[in-house]
C-alpha positions in Angstrom: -240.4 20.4 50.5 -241.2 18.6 47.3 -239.0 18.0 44.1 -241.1 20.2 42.1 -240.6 23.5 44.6 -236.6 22.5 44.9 -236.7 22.8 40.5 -236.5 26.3 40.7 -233.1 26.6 42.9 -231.4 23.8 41.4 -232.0 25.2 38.1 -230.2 27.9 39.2 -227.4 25.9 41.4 -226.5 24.2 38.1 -225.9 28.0 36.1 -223.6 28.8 39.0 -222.0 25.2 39.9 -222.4 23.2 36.8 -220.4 20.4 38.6 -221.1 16.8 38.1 -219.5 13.6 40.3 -219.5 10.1 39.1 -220.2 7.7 42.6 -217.0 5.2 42.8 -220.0 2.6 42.4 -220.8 3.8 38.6 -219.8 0.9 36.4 -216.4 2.0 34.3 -217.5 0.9 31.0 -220.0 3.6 31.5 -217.8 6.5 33.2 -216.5 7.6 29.5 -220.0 7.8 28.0 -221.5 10.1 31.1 -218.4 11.9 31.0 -218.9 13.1 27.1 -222.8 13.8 28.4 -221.5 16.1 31.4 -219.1 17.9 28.9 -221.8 18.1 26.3 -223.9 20.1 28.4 -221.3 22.2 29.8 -221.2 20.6 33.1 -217.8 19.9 35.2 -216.8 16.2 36.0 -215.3 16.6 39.5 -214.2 13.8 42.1 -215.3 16.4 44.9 -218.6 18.1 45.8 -220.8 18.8 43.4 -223.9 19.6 42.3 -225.1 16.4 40.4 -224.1 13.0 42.3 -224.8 10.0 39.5 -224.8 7.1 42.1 -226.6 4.9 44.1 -224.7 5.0 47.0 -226.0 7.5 49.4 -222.6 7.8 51.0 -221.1 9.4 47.2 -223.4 11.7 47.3 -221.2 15.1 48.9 -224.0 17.9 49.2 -225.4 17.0 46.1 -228.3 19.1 45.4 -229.4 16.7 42.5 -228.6 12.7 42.6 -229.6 10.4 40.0 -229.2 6.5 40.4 -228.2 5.1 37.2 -231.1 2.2 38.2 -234.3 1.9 38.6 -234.3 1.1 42.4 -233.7 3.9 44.6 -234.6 1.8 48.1 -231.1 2.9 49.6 -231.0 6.7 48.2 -234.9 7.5 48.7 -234.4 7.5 52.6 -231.4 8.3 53.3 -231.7 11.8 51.0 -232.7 15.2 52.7 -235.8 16.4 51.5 -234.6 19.6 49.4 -232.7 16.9 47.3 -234.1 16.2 44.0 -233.9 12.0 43.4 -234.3 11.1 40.0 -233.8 7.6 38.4 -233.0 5.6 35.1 -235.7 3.7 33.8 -235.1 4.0 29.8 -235.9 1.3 27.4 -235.7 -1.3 30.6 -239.8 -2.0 30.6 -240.0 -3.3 27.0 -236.9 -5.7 27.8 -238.8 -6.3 31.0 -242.2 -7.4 29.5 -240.3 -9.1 26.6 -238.7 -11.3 29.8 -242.0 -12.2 30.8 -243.5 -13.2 27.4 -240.5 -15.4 27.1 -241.1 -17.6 29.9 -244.5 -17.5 30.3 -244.4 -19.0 26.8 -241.5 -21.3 27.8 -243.7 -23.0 30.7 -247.2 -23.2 28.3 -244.8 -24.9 25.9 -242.9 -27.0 27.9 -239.5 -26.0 26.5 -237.7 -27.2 29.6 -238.8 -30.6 29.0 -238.6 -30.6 25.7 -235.0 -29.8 26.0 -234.6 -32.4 28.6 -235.7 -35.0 25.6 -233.4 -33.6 23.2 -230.5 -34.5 25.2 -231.8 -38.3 25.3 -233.3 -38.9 22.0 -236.3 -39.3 23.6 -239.4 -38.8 21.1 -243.2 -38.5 23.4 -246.0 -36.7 21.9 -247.9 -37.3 24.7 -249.2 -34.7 27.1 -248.8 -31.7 24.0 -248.9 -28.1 25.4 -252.0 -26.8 25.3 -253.4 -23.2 24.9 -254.7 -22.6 28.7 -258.2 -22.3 29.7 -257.9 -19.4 31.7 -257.4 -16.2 30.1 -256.7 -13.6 32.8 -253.5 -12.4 33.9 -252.9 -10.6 37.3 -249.7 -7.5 37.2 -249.5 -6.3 41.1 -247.6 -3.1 39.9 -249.1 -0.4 37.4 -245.9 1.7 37.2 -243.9 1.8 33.3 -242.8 -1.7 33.9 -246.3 -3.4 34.7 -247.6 -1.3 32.1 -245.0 -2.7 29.6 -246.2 -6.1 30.8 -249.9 -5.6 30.5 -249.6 -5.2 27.0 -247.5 -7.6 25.8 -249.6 -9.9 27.7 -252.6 -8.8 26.5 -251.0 -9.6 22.6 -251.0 -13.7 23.6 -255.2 -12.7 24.5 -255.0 -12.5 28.4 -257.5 -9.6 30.2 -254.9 -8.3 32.3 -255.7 -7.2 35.5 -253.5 -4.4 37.3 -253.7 -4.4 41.5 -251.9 -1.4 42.6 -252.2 1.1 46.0 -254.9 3.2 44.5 -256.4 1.1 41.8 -256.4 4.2 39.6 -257.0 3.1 35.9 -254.4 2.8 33.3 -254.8 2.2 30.1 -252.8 -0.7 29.6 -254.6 -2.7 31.5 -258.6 -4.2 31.0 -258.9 -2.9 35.3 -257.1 -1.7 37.9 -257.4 -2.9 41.4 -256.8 -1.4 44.7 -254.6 -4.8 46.1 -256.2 -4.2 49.6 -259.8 -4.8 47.9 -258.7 -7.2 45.2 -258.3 -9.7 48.5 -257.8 -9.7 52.2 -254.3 -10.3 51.8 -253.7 -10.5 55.8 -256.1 -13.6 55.9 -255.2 -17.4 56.1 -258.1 -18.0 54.0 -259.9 -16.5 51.6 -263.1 -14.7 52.3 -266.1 -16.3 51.6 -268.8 -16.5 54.1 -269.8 -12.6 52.6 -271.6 -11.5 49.3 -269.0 -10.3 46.5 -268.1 -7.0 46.6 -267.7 -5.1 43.1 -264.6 -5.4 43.1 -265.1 -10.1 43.2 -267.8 -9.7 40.7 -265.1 -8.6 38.0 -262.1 -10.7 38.9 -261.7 -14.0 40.3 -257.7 -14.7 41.7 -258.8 -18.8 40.9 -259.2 -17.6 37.0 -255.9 -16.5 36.8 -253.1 -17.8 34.5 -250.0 -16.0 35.1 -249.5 -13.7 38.2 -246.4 -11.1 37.7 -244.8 -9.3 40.6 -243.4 -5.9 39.1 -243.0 -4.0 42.6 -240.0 -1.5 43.9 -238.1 -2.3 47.1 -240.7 -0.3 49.5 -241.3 -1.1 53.4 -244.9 -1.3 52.2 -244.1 -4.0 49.4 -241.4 -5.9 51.9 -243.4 -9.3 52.3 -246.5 -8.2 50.2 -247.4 -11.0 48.7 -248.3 -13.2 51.5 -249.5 -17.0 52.7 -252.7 -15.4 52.2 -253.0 -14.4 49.1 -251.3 -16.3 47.7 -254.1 -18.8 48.5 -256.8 -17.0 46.7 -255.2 -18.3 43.4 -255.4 -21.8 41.8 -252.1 -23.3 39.7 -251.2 -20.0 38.2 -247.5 -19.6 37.0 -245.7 -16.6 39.1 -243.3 -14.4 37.6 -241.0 -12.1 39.8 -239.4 -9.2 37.9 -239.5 -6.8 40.6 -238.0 -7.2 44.0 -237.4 -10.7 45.8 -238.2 -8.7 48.9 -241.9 -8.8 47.9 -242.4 -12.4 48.5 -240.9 -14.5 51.3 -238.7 -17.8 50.1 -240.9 -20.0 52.6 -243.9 -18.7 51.6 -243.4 -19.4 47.9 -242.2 -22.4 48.7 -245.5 -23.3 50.8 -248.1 -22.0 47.7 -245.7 -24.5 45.7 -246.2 -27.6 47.5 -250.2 -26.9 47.8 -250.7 -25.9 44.3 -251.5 -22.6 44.8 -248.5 -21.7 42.1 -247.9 -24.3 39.7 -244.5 -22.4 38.7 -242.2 -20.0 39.8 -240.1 -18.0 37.2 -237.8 -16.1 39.6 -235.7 -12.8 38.5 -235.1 -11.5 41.8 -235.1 -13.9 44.9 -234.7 -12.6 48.6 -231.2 -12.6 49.3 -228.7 -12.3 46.0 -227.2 -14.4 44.9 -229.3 -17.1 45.5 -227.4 -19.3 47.7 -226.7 -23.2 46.4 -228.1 -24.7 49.3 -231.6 -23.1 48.5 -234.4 -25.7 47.6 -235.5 -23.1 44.8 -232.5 -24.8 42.6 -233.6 -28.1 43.5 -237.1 -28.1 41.9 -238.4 -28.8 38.5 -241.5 -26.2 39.0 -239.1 -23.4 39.5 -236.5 -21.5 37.6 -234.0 -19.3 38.3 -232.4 -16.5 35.9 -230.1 -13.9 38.0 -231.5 -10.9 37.6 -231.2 -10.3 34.0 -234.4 -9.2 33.1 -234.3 -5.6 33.3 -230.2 -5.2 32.5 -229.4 -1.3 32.2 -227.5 0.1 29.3 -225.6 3.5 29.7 -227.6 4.8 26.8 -231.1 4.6 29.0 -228.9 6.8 32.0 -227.4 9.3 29.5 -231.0 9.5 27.7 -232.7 9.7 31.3 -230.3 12.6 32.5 -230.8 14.3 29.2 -234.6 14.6 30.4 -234.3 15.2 33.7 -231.5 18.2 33.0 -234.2 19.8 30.0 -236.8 19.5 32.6 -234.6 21.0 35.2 -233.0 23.9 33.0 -237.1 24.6 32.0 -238.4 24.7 35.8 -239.8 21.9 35.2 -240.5 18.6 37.7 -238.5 15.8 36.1 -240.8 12.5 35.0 -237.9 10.3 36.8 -238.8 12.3 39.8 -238.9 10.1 42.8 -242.0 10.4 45.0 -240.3 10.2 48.2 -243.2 9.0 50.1 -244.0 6.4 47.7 -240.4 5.6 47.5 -240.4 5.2 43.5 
C-alpha cells in the first residue's frame, strides 16, 4: 500500500479521531508551539494513542496512523513503520541554511581564513602564497533532493558548472547535468577505468576537474559506505564537504584519499559515529575540519509549517510533498 491510497482513510481517521501525541523525544522548547498548532486545527494533544505521532522514535509511535519526524532523517522510522502508515518529514527552510553552510567553507578554504586567523593570533604579517581564484570550475553534488538542489545554486553563484550524480540521473534544473552515480564512475573499482573509450556520460564530466565535491545523501542502506576507496580516486585535490550523513563515507577511507591527495580538504558536518570521539585523527589534522552537525539546525517553525502542509494536503486527499518514499527511504 502506498501513502497516496492510505490519504483517503486517514483523511477521514483524523474527522473522527482528531488526536495528536507529542514523542517524549520532541524537544520541550518546541512542545508549546506544536501544541497551539494541534489546537489551532482542532486536533487533540493526548499522551496516549493517537492518530498523529510527531516523533522520531518508532517506539512513540502507539497505532499512529500518521507520524511525522520533526527532522529530515527518517532512517529509524522508515523501516520500522507498517506500510498503511503515512511517514512524512520536516524539511522547511533547512536547505537554504544548508547550502549557505557550504558556501561558507568552501569560501573559508579558497581563502585561507584558517590560516589567516592562525597569523592574527601571532602578529605574523606573509603575503606570500595569496588565495587564488581556482582553476577548476566544476563542482560535483552526489544528492539531487531540496538540499543538493539548494546547493547547486548557490554554487553555481561563485561560477562553478555543477554537476548532480543521483540513482536515476534524472535532470533538475538546478544543476548544469545530472548523473546516474553508477555511470558517473565504477565506484566498486580500485582504479579508475581507463583502458575503454569514454562513454557519454566521461565526455561531459571529468571527476579530476572537480573543485569541490559535496555529499548531501539520507541515511539509506544503499548510501551506507557510498562513497568508496574507489571513487574517491577518480578525483584530484578537490575539497569534500559532508552535509548529509557520516554513514556515506567511511572514516578510513577518507582518511586514505587524504594522505594520497585525492581530497585536499575535508569539511565534515556529519562524521560516522557522533560525537566525534577525541581520540580520532580527524581532530588532529590541519586539512580537515570539524563543525558538529550544525549545518542544517531545525527550527520549530519549519515542523509547524511542514505539518501545516502535510495536514491541507491530507484534509484535500491529497499525497503530502513530505511524503516519504518508503522504498527510497526519503
Amino acid at each position: 500500500m502506498t501513502s497516496r491510497s492510505v490519504v483517503p482513510d486517514l483523511a477521514d481517521t483524523l474527522r473522527r479521531r482528531p488526536t495528536v501525541r507529542l514523542g517524549d523525544d520532541v524537544d520541550p522548547g518546541w512542545r508549546d508551539a506544536l501544541t497551539a498548532w494541534a489546537r489551532s486545527h482542532g486536533l487533540e494533544v493526548t499522551d496516549g494513542d493517537a492518530t498523529l505521532a510527531i516523533t522520531t522514535d518508532p517506539g512513540q509511535v502507539v497505532n499512529a496512523a500518521w507520524v511525522h519526524s520533526p527532522f529530515a532523517g527518517v532512517e529509524h522510522l522508515a523501516p520500522a513503520l507498517p506500510d498503511d502508515v503515512l511517514l512524512t518529514r520536516t524539511t522547511g527552510t533547512m536547505p537554504g541554511r544548508i547550502a549557505e553552510y557550504v558556501l561558507t567553507w568552501v569560501l573559508a578554504e579558497r581563502w585561507q581564513v584558517a590560516r589567516y586567523l592562525a597569523q592574527s593570533t601571532t602578529a605574523t604579517w606573509d603575503a606570500s602564497k595569496p588565495p587564488a581564484s581556482p582553476d577548476r570550475r566544476t563542482a560535483v553534488v552526489v544528492g539531487t533532493g531540496a538540499m543538493g538542489a539548494a546547493i547547486a545554486g548557490t554554487l553555481a553563484t561563485l561560477g562553478y558548472r555543477v554537476v548532480g550524480l543521483s540513482r536515476t540521473g534524472r535532470p533538475a534544473r538546478a544543476f548544469d547535468a545530472v548523473l546516474p552515480l553508477a555511470q558517473a564512475f565504477d565506484a566498486t573499482s580500485p582504479e579508475p577505468t581507463t583502458s575503454r573509450a569514454p562513454s557519454p556520460t566521461e565526455q561531459v564530466f571529468d571527476t579530476a576537474q572537480a573543485d569541490v565535491l559535496v555529499l548531501a545523501l539520507p541515511h539509506t542502506p544503499q548510501t551506507d559506505g557510498l562513497i568508496t576507496p574507489g571513487l574517491l580516486r577518480a578525483f584530484e585535490r578537490v575539497h569534500l564537504v559532508n552535509i548529509g550523513r557520516g554513514s556515506a563515507v567511511r572514516t578510513a577511507t577518507l582518511l586514505d584519499a587524504l594522505d594520497s591527495g585525492r581530497v585536499r580538504h575535508a569539511t565534515l558536518d556529519v562524521v560516522e559515529r557522533e560525537p566525534l570521539e577525541a581520540s580520532s585523527p580527524l581532530w588532529r589534522r590541519p586539512d580537515v575540519t570539524i563543525t558538529p552537525h550544525v549545518s542544517g539546525l531545525t527550527l520549530p517553525s519549519d515542523v509547524v509549517a511542514g505539518l501545516d502542509a502535510a495536514l491541507t494536503a491530507i484534509r484535500a486527499g491529497a499525497r503530502p510533498e513530505s511524503a516519504v518514499a518508503r522504498d527510497r527511504g526519503y
